[in-house]
C-alpha positions as CSV (number, residue, x, y, z in Angstrom):
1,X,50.9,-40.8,68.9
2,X,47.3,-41.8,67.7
3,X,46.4,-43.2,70.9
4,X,47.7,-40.3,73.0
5,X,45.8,-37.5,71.3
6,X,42.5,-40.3,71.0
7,X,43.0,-40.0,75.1
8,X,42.6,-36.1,74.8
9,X,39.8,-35.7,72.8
10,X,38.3,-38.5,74.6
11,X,39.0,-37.1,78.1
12,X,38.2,-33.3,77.3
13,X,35.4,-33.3,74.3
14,X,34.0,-29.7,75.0
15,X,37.4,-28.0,75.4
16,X,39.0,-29.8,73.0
17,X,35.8,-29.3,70.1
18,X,36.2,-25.5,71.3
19,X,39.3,-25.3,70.5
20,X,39.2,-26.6,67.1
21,X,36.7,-24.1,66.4
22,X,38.6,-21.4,67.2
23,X,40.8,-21.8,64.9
24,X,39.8,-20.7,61.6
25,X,39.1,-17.3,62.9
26,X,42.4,-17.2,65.0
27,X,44.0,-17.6,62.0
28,X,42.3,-15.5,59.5
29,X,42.3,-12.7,62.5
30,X,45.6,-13.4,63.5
31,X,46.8,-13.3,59.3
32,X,44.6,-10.0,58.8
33,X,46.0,-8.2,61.5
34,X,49.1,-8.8,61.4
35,X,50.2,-6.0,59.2
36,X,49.0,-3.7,61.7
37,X,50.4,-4.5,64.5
38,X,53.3,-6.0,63.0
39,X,54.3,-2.5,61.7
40,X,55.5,-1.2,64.5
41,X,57.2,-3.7,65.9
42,X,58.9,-6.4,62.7
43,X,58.2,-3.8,59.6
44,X,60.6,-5.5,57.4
45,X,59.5,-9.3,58.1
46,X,55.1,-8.0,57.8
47,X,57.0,-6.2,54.0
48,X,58.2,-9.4,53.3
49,X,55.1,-11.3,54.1
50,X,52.8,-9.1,51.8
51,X,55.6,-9.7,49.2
52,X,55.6,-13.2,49.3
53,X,51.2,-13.0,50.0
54,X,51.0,-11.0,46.9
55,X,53.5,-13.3,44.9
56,X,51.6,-16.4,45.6
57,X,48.6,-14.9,44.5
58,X,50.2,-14.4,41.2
59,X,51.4,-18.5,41.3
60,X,47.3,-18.9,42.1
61,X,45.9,-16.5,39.2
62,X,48.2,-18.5,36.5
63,X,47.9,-21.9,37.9
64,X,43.9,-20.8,37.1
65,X,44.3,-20.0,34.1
66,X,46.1,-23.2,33.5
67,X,43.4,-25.6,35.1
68,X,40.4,-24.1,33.4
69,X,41.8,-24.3,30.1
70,X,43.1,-27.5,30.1
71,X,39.7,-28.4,31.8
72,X,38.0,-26.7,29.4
73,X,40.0,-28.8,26.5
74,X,39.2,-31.6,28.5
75,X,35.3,-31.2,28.6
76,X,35.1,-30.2,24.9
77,X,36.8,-33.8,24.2
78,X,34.5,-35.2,26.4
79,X,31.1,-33.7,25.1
80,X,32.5,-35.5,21.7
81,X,32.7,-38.7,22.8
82,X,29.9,-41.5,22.5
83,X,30.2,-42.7,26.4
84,X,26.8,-44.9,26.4
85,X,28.5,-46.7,23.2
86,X,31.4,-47.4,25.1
87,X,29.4,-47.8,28.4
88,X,27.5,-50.7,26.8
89,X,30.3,-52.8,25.7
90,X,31.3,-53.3,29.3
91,X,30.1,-56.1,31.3
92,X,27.4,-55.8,33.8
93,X,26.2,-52.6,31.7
94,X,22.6,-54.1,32.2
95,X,23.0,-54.4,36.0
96,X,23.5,-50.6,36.6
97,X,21.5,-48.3,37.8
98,X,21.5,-44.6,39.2
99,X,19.7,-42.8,42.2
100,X,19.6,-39.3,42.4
101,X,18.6,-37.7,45.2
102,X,17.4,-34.0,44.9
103,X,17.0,-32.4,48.8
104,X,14.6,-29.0,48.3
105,X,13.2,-27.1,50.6
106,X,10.7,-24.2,49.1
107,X,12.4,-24.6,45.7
108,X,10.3,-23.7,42.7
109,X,8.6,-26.2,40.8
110,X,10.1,-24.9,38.1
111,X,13.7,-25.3,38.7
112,X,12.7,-28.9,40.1
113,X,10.9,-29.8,36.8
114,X,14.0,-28.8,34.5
115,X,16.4,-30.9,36.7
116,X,14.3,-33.8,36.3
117,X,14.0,-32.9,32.8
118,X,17.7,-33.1,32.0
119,X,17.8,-36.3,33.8
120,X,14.7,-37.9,31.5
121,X,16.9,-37.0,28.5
122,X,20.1,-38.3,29.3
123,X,21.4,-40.7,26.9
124,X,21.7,-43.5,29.5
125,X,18.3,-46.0,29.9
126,X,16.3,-43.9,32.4
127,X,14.1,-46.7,33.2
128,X,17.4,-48.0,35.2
129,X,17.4,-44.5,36.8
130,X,15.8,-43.9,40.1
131,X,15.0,-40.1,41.1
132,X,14.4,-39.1,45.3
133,X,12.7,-35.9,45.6
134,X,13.9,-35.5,49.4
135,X,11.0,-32.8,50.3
136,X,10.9,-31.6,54.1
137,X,7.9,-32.4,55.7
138,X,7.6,-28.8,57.6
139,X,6.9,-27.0,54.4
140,X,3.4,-26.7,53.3
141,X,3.4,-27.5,49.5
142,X,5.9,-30.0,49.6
143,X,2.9,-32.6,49.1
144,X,1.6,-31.0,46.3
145,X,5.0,-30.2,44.3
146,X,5.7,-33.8,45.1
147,X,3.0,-35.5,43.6
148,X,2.5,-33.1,40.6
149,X,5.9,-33.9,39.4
150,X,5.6,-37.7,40.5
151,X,2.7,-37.8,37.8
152,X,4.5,-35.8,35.3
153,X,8.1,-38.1,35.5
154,X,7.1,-41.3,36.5
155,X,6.8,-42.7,33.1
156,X,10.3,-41.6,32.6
157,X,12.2,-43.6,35.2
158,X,12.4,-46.7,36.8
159,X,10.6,-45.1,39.6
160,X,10.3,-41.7,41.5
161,X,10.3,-41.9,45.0
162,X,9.3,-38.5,47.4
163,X,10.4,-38.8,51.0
164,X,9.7,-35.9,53.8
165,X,11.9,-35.1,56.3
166,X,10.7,-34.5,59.7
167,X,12.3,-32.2,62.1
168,X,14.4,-34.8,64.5
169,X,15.8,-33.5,67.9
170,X,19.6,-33.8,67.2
171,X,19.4,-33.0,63.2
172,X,20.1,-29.9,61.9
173,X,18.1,-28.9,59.3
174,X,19.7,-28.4,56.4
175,X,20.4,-30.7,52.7
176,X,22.4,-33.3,54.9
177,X,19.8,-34.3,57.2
178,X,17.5,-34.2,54.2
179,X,19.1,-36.1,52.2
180,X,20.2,-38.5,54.3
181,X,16.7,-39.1,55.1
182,X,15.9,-39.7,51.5
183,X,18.4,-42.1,50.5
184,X,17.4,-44.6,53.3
185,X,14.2,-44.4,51.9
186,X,15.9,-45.6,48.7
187,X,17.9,-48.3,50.5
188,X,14.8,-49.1,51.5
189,X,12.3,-49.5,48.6
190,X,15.0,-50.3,46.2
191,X,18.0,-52.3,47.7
192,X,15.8,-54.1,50.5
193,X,13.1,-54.1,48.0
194,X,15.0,-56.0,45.7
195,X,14.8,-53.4,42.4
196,X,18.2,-53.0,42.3
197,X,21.7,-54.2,43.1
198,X,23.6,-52.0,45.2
199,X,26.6,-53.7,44.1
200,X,26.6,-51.7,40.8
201,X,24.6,-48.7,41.9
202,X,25.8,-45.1,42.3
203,X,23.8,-42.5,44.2
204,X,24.6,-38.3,43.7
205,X,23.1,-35.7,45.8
206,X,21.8,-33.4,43.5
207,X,21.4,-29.7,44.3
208,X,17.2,-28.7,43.0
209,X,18.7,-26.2,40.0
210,X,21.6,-28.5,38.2
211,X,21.1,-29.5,34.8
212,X,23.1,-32.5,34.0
213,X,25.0,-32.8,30.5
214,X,22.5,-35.4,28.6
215,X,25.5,-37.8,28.8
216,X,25.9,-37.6,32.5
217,X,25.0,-40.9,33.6
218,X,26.7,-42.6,30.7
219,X,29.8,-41.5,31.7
220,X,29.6,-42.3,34.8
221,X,28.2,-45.6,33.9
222,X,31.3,-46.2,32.0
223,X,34.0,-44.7,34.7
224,X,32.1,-46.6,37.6
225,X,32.8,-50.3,36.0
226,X,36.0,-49.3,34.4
227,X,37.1,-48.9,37.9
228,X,37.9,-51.8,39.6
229,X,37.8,-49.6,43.3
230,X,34.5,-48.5,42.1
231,X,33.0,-48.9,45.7
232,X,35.8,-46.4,47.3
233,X,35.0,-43.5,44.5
234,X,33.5,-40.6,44.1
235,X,32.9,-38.8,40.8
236,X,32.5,-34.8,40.8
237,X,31.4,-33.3,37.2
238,X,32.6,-29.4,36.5
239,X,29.6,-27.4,38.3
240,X,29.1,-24.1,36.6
241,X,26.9,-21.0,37.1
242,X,25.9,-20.2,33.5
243,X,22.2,-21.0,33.8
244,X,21.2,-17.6,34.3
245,X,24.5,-15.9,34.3
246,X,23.0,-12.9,32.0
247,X,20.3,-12.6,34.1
248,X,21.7,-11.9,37.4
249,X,23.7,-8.5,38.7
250,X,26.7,-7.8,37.6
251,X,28.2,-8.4,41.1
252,X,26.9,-11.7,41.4
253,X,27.9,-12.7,38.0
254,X,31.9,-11.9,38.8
255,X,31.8,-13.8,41.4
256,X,30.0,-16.7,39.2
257,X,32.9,-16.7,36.8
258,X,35.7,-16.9,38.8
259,X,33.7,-19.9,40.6
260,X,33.0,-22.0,37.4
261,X,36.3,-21.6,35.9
262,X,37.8,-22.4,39.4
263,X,35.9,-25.6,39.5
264,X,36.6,-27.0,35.8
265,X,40.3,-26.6,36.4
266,X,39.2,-28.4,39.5
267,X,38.7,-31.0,37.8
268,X,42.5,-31.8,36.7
269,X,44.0,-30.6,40.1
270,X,43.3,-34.3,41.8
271,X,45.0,-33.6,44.9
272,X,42.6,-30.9,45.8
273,X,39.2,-32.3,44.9
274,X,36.1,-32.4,47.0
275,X,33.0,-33.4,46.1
276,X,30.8,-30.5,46.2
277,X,27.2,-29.5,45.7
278,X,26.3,-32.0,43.0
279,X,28.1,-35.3,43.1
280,X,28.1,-39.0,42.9
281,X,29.5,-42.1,44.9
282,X,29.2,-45.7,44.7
283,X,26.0,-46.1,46.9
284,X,27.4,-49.4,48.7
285,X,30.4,-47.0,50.0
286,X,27.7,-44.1,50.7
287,X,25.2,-47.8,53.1
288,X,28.8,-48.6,54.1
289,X,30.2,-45.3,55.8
290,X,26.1,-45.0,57.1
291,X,24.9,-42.1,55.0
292,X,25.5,-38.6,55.5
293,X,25.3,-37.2,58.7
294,X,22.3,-34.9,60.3
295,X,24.4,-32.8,62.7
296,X,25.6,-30.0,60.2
297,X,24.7,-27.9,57.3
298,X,27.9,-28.5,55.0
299,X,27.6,-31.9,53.5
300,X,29.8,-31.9,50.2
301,X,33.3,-32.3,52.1
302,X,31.9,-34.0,55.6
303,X,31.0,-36.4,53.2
304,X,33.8,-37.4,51.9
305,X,36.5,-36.8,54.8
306,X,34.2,-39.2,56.5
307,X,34.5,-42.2,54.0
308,X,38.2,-40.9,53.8
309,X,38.8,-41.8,57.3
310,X,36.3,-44.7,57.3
311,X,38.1,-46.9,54.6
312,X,41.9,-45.7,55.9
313,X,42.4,-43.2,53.3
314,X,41.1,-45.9,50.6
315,X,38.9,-43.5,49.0
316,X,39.1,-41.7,45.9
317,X,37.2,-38.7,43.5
318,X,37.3,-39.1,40.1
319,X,36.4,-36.3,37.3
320,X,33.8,-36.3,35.1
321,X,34.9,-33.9,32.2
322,X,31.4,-32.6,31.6
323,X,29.5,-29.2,32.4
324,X,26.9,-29.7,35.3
325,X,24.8,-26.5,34.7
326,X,23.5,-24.3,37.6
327,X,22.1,-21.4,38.7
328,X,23.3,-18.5,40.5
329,X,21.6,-16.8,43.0
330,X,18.8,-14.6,41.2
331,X,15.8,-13.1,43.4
332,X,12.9,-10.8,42.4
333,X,14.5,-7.4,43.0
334,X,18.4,-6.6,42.3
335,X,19.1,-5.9,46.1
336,X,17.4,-9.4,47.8
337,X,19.2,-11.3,44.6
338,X,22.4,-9.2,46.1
339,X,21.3,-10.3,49.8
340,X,20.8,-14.3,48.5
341,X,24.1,-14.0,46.7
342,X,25.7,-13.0,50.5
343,X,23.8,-15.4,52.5
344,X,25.1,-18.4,50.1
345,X,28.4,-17.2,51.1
346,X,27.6,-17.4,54.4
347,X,26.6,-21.4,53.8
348,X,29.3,-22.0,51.9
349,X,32.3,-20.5,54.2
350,X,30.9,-22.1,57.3
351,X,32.4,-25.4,55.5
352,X,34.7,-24.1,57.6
353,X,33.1,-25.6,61.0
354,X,34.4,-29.3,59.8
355,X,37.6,-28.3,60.1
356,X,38.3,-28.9,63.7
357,X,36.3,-32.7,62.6
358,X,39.0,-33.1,59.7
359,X,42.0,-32.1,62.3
360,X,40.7,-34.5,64.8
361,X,40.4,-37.2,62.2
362,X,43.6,-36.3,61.4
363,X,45.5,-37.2,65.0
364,X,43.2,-39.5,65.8
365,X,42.5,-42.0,63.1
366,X,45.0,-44.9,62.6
367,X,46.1,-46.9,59.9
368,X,45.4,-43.5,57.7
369,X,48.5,-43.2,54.9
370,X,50.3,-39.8,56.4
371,X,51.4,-38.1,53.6
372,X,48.0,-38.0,51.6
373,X,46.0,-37.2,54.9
374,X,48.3,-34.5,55.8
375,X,48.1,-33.2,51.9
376,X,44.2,-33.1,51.5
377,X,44.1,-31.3,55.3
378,X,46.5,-28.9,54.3
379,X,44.6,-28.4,51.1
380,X,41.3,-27.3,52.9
381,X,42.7,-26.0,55.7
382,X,44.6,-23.5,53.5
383,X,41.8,-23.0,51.4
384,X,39.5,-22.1,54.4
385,X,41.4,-19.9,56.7
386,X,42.8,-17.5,53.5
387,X,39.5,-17.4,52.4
388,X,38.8,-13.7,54.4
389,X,42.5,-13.0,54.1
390,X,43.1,-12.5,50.6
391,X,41.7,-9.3,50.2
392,X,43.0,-7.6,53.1
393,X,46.6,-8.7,52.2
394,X,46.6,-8.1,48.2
395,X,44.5,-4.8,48.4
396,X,45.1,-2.8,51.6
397,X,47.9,-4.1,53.3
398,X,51.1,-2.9,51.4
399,X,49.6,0.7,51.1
400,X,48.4,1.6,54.8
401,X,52.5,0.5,55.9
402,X,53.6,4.2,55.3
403,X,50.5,5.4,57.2
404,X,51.5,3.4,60.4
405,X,55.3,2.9,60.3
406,X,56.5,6.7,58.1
407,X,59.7,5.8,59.1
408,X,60.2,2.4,57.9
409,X,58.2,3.9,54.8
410,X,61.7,6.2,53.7
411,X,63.6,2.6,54.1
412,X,64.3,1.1,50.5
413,X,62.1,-1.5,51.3
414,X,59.5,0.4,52.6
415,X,59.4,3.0,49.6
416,X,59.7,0.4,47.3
417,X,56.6,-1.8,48.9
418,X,54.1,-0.9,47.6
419,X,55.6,-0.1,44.2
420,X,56.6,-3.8,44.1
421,X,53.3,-5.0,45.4
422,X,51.3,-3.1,42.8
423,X,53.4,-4.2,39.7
424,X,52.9,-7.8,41.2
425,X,49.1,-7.1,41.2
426,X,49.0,-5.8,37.8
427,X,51.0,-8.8,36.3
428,X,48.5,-10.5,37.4
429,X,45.5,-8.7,36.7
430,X,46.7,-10.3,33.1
431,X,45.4,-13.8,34.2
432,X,42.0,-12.0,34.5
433,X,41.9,-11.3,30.6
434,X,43.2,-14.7,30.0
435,X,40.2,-16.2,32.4
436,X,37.7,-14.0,30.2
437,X,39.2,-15.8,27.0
438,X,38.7,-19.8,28.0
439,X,35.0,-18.3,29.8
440,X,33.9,-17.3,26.5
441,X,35.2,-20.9,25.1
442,X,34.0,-22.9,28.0
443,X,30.3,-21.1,28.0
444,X,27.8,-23.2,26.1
445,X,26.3,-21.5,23.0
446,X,23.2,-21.4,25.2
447,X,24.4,-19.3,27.6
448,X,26.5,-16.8,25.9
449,X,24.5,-13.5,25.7
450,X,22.3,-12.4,23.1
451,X,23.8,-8.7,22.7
452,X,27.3,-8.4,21.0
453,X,27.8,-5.5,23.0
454,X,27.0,-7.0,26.4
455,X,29.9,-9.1,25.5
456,X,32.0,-6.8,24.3
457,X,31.7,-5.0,27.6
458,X,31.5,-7.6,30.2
459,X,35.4,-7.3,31.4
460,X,34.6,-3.4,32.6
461,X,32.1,-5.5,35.3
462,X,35.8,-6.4,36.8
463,X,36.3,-2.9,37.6
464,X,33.6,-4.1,40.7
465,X,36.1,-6.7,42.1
466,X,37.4,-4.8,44.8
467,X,34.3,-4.2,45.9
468,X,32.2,-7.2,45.3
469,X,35.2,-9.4,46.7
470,X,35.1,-7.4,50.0
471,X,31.0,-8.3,50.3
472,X,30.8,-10.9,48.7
473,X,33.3,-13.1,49.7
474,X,35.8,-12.2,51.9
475,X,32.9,-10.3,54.7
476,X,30.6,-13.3,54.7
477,X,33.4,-15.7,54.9
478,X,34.9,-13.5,57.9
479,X,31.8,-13.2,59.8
480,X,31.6,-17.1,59.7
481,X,34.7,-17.8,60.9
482,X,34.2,-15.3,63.9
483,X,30.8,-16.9,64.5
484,X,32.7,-20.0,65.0
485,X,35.3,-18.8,67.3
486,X,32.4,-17.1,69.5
487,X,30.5,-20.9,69.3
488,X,27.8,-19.8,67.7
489,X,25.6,-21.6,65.5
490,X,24.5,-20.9,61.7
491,X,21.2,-21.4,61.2
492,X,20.4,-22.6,57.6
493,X,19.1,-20.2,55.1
494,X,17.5,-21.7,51.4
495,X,19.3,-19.4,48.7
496,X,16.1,-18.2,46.9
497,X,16.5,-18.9,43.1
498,X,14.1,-17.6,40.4
């Protein structure tokens, strides 16, 4: 069966890439229409699908609330542990060492000088830590910013290293290409250089605003030669939005809380994790698998479905059960932070142009263990194409029935619809108080806000969801996937941070 579809895509790359692409938006158009059309001509089966669509959404608003808090649990446990202690019992403790590679692009200097701060204060010998600042050659300060903070965290770490990117014909730009760039630079000066083994060296892509948990790289130090398939892992920490989470609109900041919850309890759910924005990986898998690639924009997942498919499904993510702080998107007015905060989106939902990659991977690739391959496909697949469909399903759908189909509306089960549909809703509605609860334990101290009352009223911002999930979210992810199934191109946009 391998070989058959392996002659397809071989014999027909254009139509069959095309095709793959289309589907997202297929789906999500096919899944948002369908209660339209569907109306008229199955009413009971479309009354039955928002039924079960709205009672899944209740199964995914509890299982939430059970992730983040046991993730939350999980991290507190974590904070209190000594991990460069128990890191330096282990043998070959002295051999390790870290790269970190930061891709930027018009970044402050700012928010480029407090991550490297939080990384010359980690607990774990810094002088065994190696810092890339991956700066693209095409922007005019990039020189400058580079050397300034060269001269101000050099002293600090076994070496920082600045590389600029060029613009290649055949790379996109974007943090990939960058990145990519970067770390054969480190291959480079430190593996070929002889500074370092790459035998017991990790490398993480580091997004220009995190700020690691002081005990980052202990931790990892400790899990990566624990593991005795260290060079087939990943490690993905809980990457939250509480930098400035008082200081952006309330809009944005909803749709930062549901995010950092969602990826602590991320952390637990190991069938469905994906390295994203901020990770690590053994750096011999990351020279093995040939770096990342410089063809597309979303790297985080490409990343590791590649060195999935490259080792025969022998490849792994592990949690780290500590807070990776970052920022969400902030500008200098409330409308352009409003505008950044969409255009993310945008970035982030045209993940969704891998997924023809992954499904070709999937029929293509032999020797792959089925059952996981087909689980972690189904897992971003499902993820990606309900992505625009939720809200047109849980908040619209089971109300505009009566308006189309009146008749089927004095059934049983059409009066009853949207009676049902609403008391599912509000049932779940109570996961949303239970989120606020673990938030307000899962926040740092530092970033809890300095008014009581600002607390006290933060739940009322919920009372935007409808709307801020319809711009925020579901229209930018929506006008991604139809970019895709029209085969046209993204072009990257920097989120502007403050």
């Amino acid at each position: 069966m391998t070989s058959f579809f392996q002659k397809i895509f071989f014999r027909y790359p254009i139509k069959t890439r095309r095709a793959l692409d289309m589907v997202p938006g297929l789906v999500s158009w096919t899944l948002i229409l369908f209660p339209l059309w569907g109306s008229f001509l199955i009413p009971t089966f479309v009354a039955y699908f928002i039924l079960f669509f709205d009672v899944y959404w209740f199964y995914k608003s509890f299982s939430l609330v059970y992730y983040a808090w046991r993730g939350t649990l999980k991290v507190k446990e974590a904070e209190k542990e000594n991990w460069l202690k128990k890191a330096n019992k282990l043998k070959d403790f002295d051999k390790t060492t870290h790269i970190l590679v930061i891709p930027n692009y018009q970044e402050n200097i700012d928010k480029l000088r407090r991550t490297l701060q939080s990384l010359a204060t980690q607990t774990f010998p810094t002088k065994r830590v190696y810092v890339v600042l991956a700066m693209e050659k095409r922007e005019k300060e990039a020189k400058e910013k580079a050397e300034t903070l060269i001269s101000e965290f050099s002293k600090n770490f076994g070496g920082v290293l600045a590389s600029y990117h060029p613009d290649i014909a055949g790379e996109v730009k974007g943090k990939s290409s960058n990145e990519s760039f970067g770390a054969k630079l480190a291959y480079k000066e430190l593996v070929k250089g002889g500074k370092i083994d790459i035998n017991f060296s990790t490398i993480s892509s580091v997004d220009a605003d995190s700020v690691f948990d002081k005990q980052y790289l202990a931790y990892l130090t400790y899990s990566f030669l624990t593991d005795e398939k260290r060079h087939n892992k990943f490690w993905q920490s809980a990457n939250v939005n509480y930098s400035n989470m008082w200081e952006v609109p309330a809009p944005i900041r909803v749709i930062a809380f549901f995010g950092s919850l969602w990826r602590t309890g991320l952390l637990l759910n190991r069938d469905r994790l994906v390295s994203n924005s901020t990770y690590s990986l053994s750096f011999k898998l990351l020279h093995d698998i040939d770096f990342w690639d410089t063809d597309v924009i979303p790297e985080d997942y490409r990343i590791f479905f590649k060195a999935f498919y490259r080792k025969s499904g022998n490849v792994w993510m592990e949690p780290i059960f500590l807070q990776t702080a970052m920022d969400a998107p902030l500008s200098t007015s409330y409308v352009k932070s409003l505008k950044n905060k969409y255009q993310q989106e945008r970035r982030w939902s045209w993940g969704a142009s891998d997924d023809g990659l992954f499904i070709k991977w999937w029929l293509t690739v032999p020797n792959v263990p089925f059952i996981r391959k087909t689980l972690m496909l189904n897992n971003v697949l499902l993820d990606h194409f309900l992505w625009p469909v939720y809200w047109f399903i849980i908040t619209i759908a089971a109300n505009i029935m009566p308006f189309i189909n009146p008749v089927f509306s004095r059934t049983t089960l059409g009066y009853n619809l949207p009676r049902i549909a609403g008391l599912i809703l509000t049932l779940s509605a109570i996961a949303t108080f239970a989120m606020i609860f673990i938030d307000y334990k899962n926040r740092p101290k530092e970033a809890k806000p300095k008014s009581r009352i600002r607390q006290i009223l933060f739940p009322l911002e919920f009372l935007l969801l409808p709307v801020v999930g319809f711009f925020l979210s579901t229209l930018p992810a929506l006008i991604s996937h139809t970019q895709l199934m029209l085969g046209k191109r993204l072009e990257y946009k920097v989120t502007e941070k403050v």
